[in-house]
C-alpha positions as CSV (number, residue, x, y, z in Angstrom):
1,X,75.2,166.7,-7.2
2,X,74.9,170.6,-6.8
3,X,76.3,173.5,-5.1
4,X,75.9,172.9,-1.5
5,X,75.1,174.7,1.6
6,X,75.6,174.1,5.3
7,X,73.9,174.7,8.6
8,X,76.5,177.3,10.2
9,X,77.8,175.6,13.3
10,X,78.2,178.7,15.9
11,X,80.4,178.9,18.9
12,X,79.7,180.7,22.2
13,X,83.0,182.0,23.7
14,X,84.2,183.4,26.4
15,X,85.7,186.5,23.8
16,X,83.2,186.6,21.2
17,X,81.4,189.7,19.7
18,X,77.6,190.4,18.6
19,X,78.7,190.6,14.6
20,X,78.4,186.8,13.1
21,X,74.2,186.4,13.4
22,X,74.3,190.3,12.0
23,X,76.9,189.1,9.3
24,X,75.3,186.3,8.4
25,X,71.4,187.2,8.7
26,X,70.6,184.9,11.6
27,X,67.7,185.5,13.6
28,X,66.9,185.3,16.2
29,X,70.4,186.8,17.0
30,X,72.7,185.5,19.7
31,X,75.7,187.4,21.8
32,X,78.8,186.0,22.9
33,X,79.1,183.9,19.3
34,X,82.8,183.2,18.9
35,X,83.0,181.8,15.4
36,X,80.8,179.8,13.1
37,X,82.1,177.6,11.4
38,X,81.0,177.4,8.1
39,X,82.3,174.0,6.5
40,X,83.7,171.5,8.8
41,X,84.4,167.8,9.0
42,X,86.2,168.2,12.5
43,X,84.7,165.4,14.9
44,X,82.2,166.4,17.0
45,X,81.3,169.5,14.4
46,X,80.4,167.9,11.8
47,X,78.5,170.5,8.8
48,X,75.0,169.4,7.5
49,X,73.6,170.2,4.2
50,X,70.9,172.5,4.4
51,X,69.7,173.2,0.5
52,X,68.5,170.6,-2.2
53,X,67.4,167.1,-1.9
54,X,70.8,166.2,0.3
55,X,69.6,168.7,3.2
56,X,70.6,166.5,6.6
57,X,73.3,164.8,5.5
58,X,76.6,165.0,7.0
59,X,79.4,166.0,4.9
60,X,80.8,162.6,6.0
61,X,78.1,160.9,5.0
62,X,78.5,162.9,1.4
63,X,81.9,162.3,1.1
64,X,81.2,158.2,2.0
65,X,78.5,158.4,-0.9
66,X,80.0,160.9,-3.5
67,X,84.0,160.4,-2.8
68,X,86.0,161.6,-5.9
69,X,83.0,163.2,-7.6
70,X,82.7,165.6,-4.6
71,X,86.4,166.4,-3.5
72,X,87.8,165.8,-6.9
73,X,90.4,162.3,-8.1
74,X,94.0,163.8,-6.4
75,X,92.3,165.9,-3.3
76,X,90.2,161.7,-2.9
77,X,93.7,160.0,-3.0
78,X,95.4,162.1,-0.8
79,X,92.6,162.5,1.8
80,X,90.4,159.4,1.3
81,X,86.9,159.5,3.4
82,X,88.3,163.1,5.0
83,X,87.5,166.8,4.1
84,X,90.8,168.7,3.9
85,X,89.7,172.2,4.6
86,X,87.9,174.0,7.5
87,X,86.1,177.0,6.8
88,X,85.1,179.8,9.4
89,X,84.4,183.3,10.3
90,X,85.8,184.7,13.6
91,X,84.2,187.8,15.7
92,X,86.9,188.6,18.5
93,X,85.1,191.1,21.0
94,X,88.1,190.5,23.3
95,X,91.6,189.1,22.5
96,X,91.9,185.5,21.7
97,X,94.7,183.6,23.3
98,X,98.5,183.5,21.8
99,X,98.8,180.2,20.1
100,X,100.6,178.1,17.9
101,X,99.3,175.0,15.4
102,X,101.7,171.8,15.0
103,X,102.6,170.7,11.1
104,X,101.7,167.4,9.9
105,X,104.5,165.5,11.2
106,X,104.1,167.0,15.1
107,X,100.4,166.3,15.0
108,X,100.4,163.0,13.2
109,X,103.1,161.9,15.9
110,X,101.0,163.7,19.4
111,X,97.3,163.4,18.4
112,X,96.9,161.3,14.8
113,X,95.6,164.2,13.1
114,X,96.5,166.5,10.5
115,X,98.7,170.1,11.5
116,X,97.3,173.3,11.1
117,X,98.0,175.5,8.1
118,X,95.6,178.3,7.9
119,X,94.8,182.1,6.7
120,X,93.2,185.2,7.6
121,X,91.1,187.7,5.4
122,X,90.2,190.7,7.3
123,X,86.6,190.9,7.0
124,X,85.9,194.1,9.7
125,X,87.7,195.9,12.2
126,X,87.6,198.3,14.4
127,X,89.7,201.2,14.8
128,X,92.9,200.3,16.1
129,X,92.1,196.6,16.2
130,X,95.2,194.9,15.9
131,X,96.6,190.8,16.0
132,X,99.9,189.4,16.5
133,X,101.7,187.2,13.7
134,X,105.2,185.9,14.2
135,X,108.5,187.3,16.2
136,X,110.1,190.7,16.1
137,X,113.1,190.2,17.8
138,X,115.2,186.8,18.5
139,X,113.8,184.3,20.6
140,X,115.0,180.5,21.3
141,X,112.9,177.9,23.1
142,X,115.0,179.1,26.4
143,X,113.9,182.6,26.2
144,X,110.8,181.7,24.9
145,X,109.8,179.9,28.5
146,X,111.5,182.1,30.9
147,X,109.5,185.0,29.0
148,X,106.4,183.0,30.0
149,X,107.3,183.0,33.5
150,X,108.2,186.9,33.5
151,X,105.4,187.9,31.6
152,X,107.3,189.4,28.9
153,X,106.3,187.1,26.2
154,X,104.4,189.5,24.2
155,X,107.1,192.3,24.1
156,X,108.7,189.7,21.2
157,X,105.5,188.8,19.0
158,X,105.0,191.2,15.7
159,X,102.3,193.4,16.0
160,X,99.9,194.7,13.4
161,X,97.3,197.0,13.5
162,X,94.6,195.6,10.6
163,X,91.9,197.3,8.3
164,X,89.4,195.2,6.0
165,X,91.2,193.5,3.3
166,X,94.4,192.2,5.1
167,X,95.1,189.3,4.7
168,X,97.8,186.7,6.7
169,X,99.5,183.4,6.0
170,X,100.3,181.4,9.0
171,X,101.9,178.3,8.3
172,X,102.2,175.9,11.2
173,X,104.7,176.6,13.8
174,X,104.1,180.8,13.6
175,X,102.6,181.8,16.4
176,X,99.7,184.8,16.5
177,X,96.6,185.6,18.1
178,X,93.4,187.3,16.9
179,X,93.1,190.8,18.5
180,X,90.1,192.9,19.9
181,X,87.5,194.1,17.6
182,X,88.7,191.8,14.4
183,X,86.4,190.4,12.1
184,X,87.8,187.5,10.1
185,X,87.5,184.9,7.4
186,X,89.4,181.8,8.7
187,X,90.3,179.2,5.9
188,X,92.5,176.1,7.4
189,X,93.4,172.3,7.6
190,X,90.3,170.4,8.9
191,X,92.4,169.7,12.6
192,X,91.2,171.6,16.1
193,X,94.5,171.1,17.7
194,X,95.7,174.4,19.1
195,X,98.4,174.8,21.9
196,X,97.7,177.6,24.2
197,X,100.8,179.5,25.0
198,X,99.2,182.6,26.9
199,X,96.0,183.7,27.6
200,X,95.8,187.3,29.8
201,X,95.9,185.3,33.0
202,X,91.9,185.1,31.8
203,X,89.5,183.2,34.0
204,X,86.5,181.0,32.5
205,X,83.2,181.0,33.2
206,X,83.6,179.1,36.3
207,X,87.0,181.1,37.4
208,X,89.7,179.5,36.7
209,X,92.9,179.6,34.8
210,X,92.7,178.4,31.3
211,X,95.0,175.4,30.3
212,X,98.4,176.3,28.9
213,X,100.4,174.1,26.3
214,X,103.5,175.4,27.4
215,X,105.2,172.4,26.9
216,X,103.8,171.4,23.8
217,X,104.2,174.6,22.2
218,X,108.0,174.6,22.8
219,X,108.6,172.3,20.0
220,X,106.0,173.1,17.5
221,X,106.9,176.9,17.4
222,X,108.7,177.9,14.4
223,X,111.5,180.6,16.2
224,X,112.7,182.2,13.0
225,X,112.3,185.8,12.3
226,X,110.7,186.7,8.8
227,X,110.8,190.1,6.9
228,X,107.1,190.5,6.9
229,X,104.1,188.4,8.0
230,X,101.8,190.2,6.3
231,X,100.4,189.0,2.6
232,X,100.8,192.1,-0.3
233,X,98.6,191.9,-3.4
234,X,97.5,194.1,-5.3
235,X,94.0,195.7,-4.7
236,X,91.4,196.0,-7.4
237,X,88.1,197.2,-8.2
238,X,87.3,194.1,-10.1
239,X,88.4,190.9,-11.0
240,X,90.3,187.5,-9.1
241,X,93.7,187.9,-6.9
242,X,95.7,185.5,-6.0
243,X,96.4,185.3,-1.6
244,X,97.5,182.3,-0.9
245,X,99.1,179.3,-2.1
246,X,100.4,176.6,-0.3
247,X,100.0,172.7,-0.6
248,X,97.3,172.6,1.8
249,X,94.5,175.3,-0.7
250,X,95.0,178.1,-2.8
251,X,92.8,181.4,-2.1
252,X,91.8,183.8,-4.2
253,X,89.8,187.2,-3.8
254,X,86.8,187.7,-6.6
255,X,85.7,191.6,-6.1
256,X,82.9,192.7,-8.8
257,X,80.3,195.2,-9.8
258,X,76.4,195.1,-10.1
259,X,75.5,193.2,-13.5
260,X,79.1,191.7,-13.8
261,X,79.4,188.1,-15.3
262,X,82.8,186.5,-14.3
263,X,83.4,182.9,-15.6
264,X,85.8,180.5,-14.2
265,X,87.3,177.3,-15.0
266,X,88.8,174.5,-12.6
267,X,90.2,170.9,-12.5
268,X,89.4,168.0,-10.5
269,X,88.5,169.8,-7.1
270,X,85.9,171.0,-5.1
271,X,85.3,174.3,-4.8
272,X,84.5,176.8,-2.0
273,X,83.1,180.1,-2.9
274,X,83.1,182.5,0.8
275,X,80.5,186.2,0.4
276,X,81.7,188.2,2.3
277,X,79.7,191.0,0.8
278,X,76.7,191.1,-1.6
279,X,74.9,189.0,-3.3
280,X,75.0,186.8,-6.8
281,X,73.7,184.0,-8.7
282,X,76.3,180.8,-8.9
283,X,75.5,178.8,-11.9
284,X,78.1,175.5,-11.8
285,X,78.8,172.7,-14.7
286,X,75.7,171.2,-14.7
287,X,73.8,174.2,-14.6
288,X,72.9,174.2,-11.1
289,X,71.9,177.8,-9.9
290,X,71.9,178.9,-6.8
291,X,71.4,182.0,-4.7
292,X,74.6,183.2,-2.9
293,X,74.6,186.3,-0.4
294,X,76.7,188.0,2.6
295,X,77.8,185.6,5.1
296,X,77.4,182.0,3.2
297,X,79.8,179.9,2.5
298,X,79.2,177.2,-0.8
299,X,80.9,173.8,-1.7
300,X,80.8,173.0,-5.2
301,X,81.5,169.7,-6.0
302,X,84.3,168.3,-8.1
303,X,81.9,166.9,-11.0
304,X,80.3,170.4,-11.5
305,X,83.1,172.5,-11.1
306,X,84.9,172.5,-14.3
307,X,82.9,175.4,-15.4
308,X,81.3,178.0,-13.3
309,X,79.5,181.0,-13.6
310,X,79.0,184.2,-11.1
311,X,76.4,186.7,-11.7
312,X,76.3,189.7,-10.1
313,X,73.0,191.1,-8.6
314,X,75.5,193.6,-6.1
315,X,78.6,194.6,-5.6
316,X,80.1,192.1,-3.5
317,X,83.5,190.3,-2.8
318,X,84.0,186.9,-1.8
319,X,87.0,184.2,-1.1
320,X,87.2,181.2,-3.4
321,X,89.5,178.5,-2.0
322,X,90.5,175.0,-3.6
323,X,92.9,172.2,-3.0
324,X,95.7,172.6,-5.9
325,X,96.6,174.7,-8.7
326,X,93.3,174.6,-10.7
């Protein structure tokens, strides 16, 4: 196998911006593009290989062909025939909905699928662009609906105004919403169940209401108050930070300089490397190169990530994200 690339899958919603066929180089470009979603095994939005010999296949169809060698021996026994992660980028030109994600044992129980884990990197905003990420004051699941039908739920969600680089765990259960004017790297569990808990009183395209979870929500939201939501590390010039670990992927920022050679080692899983600025040369295991700029998103598979090597044609920065502590 090699490092692999996708067709982006892009989504016209009813919020999204003009930035993800500018981010990514897409032309012709298209408004109203939501998110694209970059590496996905959902149902119905299903990524295809678009580099190499494999270009067309599904990453289904890869993962029925290649199993362990592409995901890796543990992520294969734990997963079997399905892609853990889901990997997107996320252009709000209006406010998305407040929501909230079930964890494994909610969604298992209500729709067979996995829960929803996921993270944010801060990829662009504008000024004063802001999202909302947990509680700041008390709530129960009694004030929590009769805040729904005052209109008052907002006045207890957190708050935070954002500027590139921040970054934000949400575990399942915390409930949050992308704000106006944010630009953002999504990683996640591969599951598309969302419960809507309010939404603007918004109309679609066709006028009406959008569908509340209200219900739904009630028991998946996680009503405990946290000292912060937001994730610190430490900001370098150079080099690999840790953001995120959690049994569902670990995440780290790579940030380097024209000409720099950075090499990396891993264990038994894939690998996703995420540019979200420049542009570089990925050499993996086997000695596979390949060509990795602004905007794309690249799966290495298990067999050829052991050893893998990033040159540096720019500056850039870009998200690497695996399952385990490799």
């Amino acid at each position: 196998m090699y490092p692999l690339k996708f067709n982006p899958i892009l989504k016209p919603i009813i919020w999204g911006g003009e930035d993800i066929c500018k981010f990514k180089n897409i032309k012709p470009q298209q408004s109203g593009i939501g998110e694209s979603w970059e590496i996905s095994d959902v149902s119905g939005n299903v990524s295809v290989v678009s580099n190499g010999e494999l270009a067309g296949k599904s990453l289904t169809e890869l993962i029925e062909q290649f199993g362990e060698k592409l995901l890796g021996r543990p992520v294969f026994e734990q997963f079997g025939n399905t892609f853990p992660l889901l990997i997107k980028f996320i252009d709000a030109k209006q406010a998305l909905s407040i929501q909230v994600h079930p964890d494994d044992e909610l969604a298992k129980k209500r729709h067979n699928s996995f829960g929803k884990t996921e993270m944010w990197y801060v990829v662009k905003a504008t000024e004063n662009a802001s999202l909302y990420s947990g509680f700041k004051m008390p709530i129960d699941a009694e004030k929590y609906v009769k805040s729904l039908e005052d209109d008052t739920f907002t006045n207890y969600l957190q708050k935070h105004t954002v500027a590139p680089g921040d970054v934000f765990f949400l575990p399942a259960g915390r409930v949050h919403a992308i704000g106006a004017g944010c630009f953002i790297a999504e990683i996640q569990q591969t599951s598309n169940i969302t419960y809507r808990i309010y939404d603007y009183n918004r109309k679609d395209a066709n006028g009406n209401l959008r569908e509340l979870h209200t219900e739904l929500a009630k028991d998946a939201i996680d009503y405990n108050l946290y000292s912060s939501y937001k994730t610190n590390y430490k900001r370098k010039r150079t080099g690999v930070e840790l953001l995120a670990s959690c049994p569902y992927f670990t995440t780290n920022l790579i940030e380097a300089k024209t000409n720099e050679d950075l090499r990396l080692i891993h264990r038994d899983t894939f690998v996703i490397y995420i540019c979200l600025e420049g542009k570089l040369q990925l050499i993996d295991s086997q000695k596979n190169k390949i060509e990795v700029q602004q905007g794309e998103s690249v799966l290495v598979p298990a067999e050829n990530a052991q050893f893998i090597q990033l040159l540096f044609e720019t500056d850039s920065k870009l998200l690497e994200t695996f399952i385990g502590n490799a």
